[in-house]
DRENNUBA-405173 format. One record per residue (C-alpha): x, y, z; residue in three letters. Coordinates in steps of 0.2 Angstrom, whole numbers, padded with zeros to 4 digits, always signed. Layout:
// DRENNUBA-405173
XYZala ...
END
This chain:
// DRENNUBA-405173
-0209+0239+0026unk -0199+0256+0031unk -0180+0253+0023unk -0174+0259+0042unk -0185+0246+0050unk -0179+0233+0040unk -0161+0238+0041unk -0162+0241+0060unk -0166+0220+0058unk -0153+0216+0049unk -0141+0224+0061unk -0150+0215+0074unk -0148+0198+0065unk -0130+0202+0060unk -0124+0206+0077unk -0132+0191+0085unk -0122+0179+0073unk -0108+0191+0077unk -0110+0185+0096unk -0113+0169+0094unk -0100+0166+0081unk -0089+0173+0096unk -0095+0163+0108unk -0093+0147+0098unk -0074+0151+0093unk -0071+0154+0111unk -0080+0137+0117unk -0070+0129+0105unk -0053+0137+0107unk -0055+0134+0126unk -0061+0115+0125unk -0051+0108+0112unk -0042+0094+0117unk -0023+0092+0121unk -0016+0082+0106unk -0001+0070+0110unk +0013+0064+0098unk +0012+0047+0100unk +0004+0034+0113unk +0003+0015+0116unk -0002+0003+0130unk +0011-0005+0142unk +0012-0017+0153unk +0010-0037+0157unk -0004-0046+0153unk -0018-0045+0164unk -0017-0063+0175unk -0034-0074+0178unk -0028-0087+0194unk -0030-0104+0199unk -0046-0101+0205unk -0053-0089+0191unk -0052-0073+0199unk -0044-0061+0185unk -0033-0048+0189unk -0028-0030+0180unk -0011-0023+0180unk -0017-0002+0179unk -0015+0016+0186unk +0007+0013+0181unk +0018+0028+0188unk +0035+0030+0179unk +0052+0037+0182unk +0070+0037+0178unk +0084+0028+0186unk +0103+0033+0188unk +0106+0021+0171unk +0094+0031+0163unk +0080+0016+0160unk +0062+0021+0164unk +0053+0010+0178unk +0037+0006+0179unk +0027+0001+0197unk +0007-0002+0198unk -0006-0010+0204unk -0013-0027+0202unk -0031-0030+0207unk -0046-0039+0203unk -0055-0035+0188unk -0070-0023+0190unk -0085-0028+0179unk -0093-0012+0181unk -0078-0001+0174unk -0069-0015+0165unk -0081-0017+0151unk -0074-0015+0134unk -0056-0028+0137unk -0057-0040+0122unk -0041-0037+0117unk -0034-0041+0135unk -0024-0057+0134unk -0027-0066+0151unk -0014-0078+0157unk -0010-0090+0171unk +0006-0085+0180unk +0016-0092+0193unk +0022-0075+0202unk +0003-0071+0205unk -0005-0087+0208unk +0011-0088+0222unk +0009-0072+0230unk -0010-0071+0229unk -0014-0086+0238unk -0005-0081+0252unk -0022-0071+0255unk -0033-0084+0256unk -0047-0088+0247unk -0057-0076+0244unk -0047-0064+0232unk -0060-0050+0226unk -0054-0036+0238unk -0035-0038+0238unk -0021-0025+0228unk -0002-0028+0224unk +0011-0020+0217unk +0022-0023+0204unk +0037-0016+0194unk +0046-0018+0180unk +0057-0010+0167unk +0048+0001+0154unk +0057-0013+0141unk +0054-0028+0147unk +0036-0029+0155unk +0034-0049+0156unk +0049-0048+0170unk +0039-0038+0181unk +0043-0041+0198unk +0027-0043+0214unk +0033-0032+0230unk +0028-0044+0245unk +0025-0032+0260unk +0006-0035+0260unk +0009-0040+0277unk +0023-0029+0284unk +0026-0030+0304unk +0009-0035+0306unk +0012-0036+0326unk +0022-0019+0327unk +0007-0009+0314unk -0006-0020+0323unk -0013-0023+0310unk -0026-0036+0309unk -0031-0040+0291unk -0023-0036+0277unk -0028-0030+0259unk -0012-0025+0253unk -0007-0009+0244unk -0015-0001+0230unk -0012+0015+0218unk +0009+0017+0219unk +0019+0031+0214unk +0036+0034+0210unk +0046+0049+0215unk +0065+0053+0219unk +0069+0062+0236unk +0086+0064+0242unk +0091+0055+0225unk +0081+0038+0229unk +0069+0030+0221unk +0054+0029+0232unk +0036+0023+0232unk +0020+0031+0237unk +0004+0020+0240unk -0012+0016+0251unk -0012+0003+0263unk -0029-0005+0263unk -0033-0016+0278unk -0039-0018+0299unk -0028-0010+0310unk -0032-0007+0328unk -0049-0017+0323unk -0053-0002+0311unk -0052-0004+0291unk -0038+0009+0285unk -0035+0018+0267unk -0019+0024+0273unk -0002+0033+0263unk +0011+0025+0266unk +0029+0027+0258unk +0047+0016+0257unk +0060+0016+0247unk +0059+0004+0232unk +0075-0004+0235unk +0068-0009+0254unk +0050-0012+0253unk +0050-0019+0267unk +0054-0003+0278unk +0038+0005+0277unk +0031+0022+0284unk +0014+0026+0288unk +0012+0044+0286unk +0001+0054+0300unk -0008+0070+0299unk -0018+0076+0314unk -0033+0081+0300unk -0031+0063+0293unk -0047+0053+0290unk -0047+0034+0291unk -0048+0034+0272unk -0035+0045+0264unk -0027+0043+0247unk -0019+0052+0231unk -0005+0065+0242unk +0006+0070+0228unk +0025+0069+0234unk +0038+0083+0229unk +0056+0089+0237unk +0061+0106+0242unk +0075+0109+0251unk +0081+0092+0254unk +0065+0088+0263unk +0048+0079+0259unk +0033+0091+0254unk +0015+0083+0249unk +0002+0091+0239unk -0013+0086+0251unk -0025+0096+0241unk -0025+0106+0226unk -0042+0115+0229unk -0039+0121+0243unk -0021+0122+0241unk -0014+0111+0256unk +0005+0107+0258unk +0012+0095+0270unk +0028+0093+0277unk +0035+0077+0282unk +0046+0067+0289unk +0052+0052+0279unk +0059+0042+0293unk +0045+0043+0306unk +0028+0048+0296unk +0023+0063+0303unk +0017+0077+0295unk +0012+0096+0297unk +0003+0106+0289unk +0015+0121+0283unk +0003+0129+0270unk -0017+0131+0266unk -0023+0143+0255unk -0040+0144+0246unk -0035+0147+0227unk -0047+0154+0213unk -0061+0146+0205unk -0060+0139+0192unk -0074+0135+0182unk -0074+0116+0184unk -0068+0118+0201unk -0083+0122+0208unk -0094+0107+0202unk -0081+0092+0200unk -0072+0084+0215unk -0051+0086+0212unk -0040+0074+0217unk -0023+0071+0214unk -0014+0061+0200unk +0007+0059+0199unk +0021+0066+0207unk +0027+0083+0201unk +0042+0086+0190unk +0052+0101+0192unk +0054+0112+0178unk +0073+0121+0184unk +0074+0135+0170unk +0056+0141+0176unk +0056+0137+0193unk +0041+0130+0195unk +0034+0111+0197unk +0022+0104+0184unk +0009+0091+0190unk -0007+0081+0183unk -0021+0076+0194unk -0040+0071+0191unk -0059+0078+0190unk -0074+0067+0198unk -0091+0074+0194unk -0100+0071+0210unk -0112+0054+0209unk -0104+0050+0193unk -0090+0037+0187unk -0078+0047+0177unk -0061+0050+0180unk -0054+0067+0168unk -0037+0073+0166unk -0029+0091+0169unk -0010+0099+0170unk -0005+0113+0182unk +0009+0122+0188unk +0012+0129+0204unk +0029+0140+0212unk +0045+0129+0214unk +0046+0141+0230unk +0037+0142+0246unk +0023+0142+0249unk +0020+0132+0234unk +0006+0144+0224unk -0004+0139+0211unk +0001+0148+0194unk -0012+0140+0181unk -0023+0124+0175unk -0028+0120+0160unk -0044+0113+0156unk -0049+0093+0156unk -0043+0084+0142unk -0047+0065+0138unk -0035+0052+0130unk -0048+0039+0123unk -0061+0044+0117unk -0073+0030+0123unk -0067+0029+0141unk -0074+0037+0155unk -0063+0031+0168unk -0045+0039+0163unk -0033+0040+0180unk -0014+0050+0178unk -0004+0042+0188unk +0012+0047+0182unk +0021+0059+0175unk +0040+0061+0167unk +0049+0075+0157unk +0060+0069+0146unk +0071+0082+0136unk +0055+0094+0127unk +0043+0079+0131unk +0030+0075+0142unk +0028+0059+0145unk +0010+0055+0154unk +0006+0036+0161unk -0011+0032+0165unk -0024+0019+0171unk -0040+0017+0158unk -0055+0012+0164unk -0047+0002+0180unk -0043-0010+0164unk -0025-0008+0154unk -0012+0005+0157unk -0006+0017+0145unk +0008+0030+0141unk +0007+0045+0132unk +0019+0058+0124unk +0015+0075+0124unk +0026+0090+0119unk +0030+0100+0134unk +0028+0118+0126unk +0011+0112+0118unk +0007+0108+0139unk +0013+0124+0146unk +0003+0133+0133unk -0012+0123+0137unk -0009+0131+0155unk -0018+0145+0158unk 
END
């Protein structure tokens, strides 16, 4: 064969290695995973009832006090066999708390959700919030599922909770956001929005100003303001952000309440990826502007904290000196806390 045909091949061969060499390093540099300092699972045990049902303690939000001890609320609901599937470490128990505030429900427990709290330290004191049933006359509110998914966030230097209300009301089943103060759990707001559905869920609370903002959605970027003391909210911003790639396949939804970063000015969050007609739940940061109207600055891509779980739900979120600390519900199962560096985060922002 002609010495320039064979060299001409060998060009051809070694720049085709060239590009896919480059493509792998880049595929790689782009999805490697966000690697944590140290992790462990938290919580109370999950509780099996008087009457068999069992119920998980997962999706746990976290933040600080005043005293400088981290509290930790989340939900309580009956086990899911179809996510809950790999649990035999999971030491179920019988407990009096539960079985008492359970039964006030009835019989049939399969559908309900509560909330319960405790010090980061001392799980086993957890503590049951008994509003299931709040001014069922004044909400007219005729059946009652109870709340599901909290949050914790600070707003005007209070600790308050964010959840869904699951029930009837006005003879219509509701998934609706509600907030109150931890302290008074039984002052509860219903938030209103005139583009609300009858099933809403995961608005991401933040402060500006001295007043109450909500990330209604990242993608597009809506922002809601609203007042704390009678619910209702307007819409003050909506913007269509750029694609990202996984933005336009997957479903976003939110995940914890942003934590403000002061020396940058600009508010990091965490919220989810659901693939259309499939069960996963994937993690990713952001940051967006500490000032109006609250833009988008980066995302990084989805990350996974167990490897073996499909189901991985952020629902809180704490900075802590150069930490990141990252709470999260695995597989509607256990929940778990994570540490991460915070520089490694904001250089996993893109």
């Amino acid at each position: 064969m002609d010495p320039e045909i064979i060299l001409l091949y060998t060009l051809i061969f070694l720049v085709t290695l060239l590009i896919m060499c480059i493509f792998y390093i880049y595929h790689y540099l782009t999805n490697c995973q966000l690697k944590y300092t140290t992790t462990k699972i938290i919580g109370p045990d999950p509780i099996i009832t008087t009457t068999n049902e069992k119920f998980h303690i997962y999706n746990p939000s976290i933040i600080m006090d005043n005293n400088n001890d981290i509290i930790v609320i989340a939900r309580m609901s009956a086990i899911n066999p179809g996510t809950c599937q790999y649990n035999t470490f999971l030491n179920y128990k019988n407990d009096y708390k539960a079985n008492s505030y359970l039964n006030k429900f009835g019989i049939n427990k399969s559908k309900l959700s509560a909330i319960v709290y405790w010090n980061y330290s001392n799980p086993e004191q957890y503590k049951i919030i008994h509003n299931y049933h709040l001014n069922q006359n004044n909400y007219m509110i005729n059946e009652a599922f109870g709340l599901e998914d909290p949050r914790l966030f600070k707003f005007n230097n209070t600790i308050w909770v964010y959840a869904h209300y699951r029930g009837y009301r006005h003879n219509k089943f509701i998934h609706n956001p509600v907030i109150f103060k931890l302290s008074e759990p039984n002052r509860m707001v219903f938030l209103k929005y005139d583009k609300m559905t009858s099933y809403e869920k995961n608005w991401m609370p933040f402060e500006y100003n001295n007043e109450l903002y909500f990330e209604y959605s990242i993608y597009p970027r809506v922002i809601l303001k609203c007042n704390h003391i009678t619910g209702f909210c307007s819409e003050v911003y909506n913007k269509k952000v750029k694609d990202n790639s996984w933005f336009l396949y997957k479903n976003i939804g939110g995940g914890a309440p942003p934590q403000l970063i002061p020396d940058k000015n600009i508010f990091l969050g965490i919220a989810h990826t659901r693939p259309t007609g499939i069960l996963e739940r994937k993690s990713f940061f952001y940051t967006f502007s500490a000032l109006p109207p609250f833009n988008l600055i980066g995302t990084s891509n989805e990350f996974s904290i167990e490897s073996n779980a499909n189901i991985e739900f952020a629902s809180g979120l704490m900075i802590k000196g150069g930490e990141v600390l990252v709470s999260c519900g695995i597989q509607d199962c256990y929940s778990r806390i994570v540490h991460y560096n915070l520089q490694d985060v904001l250089s996993y922002i893109k």
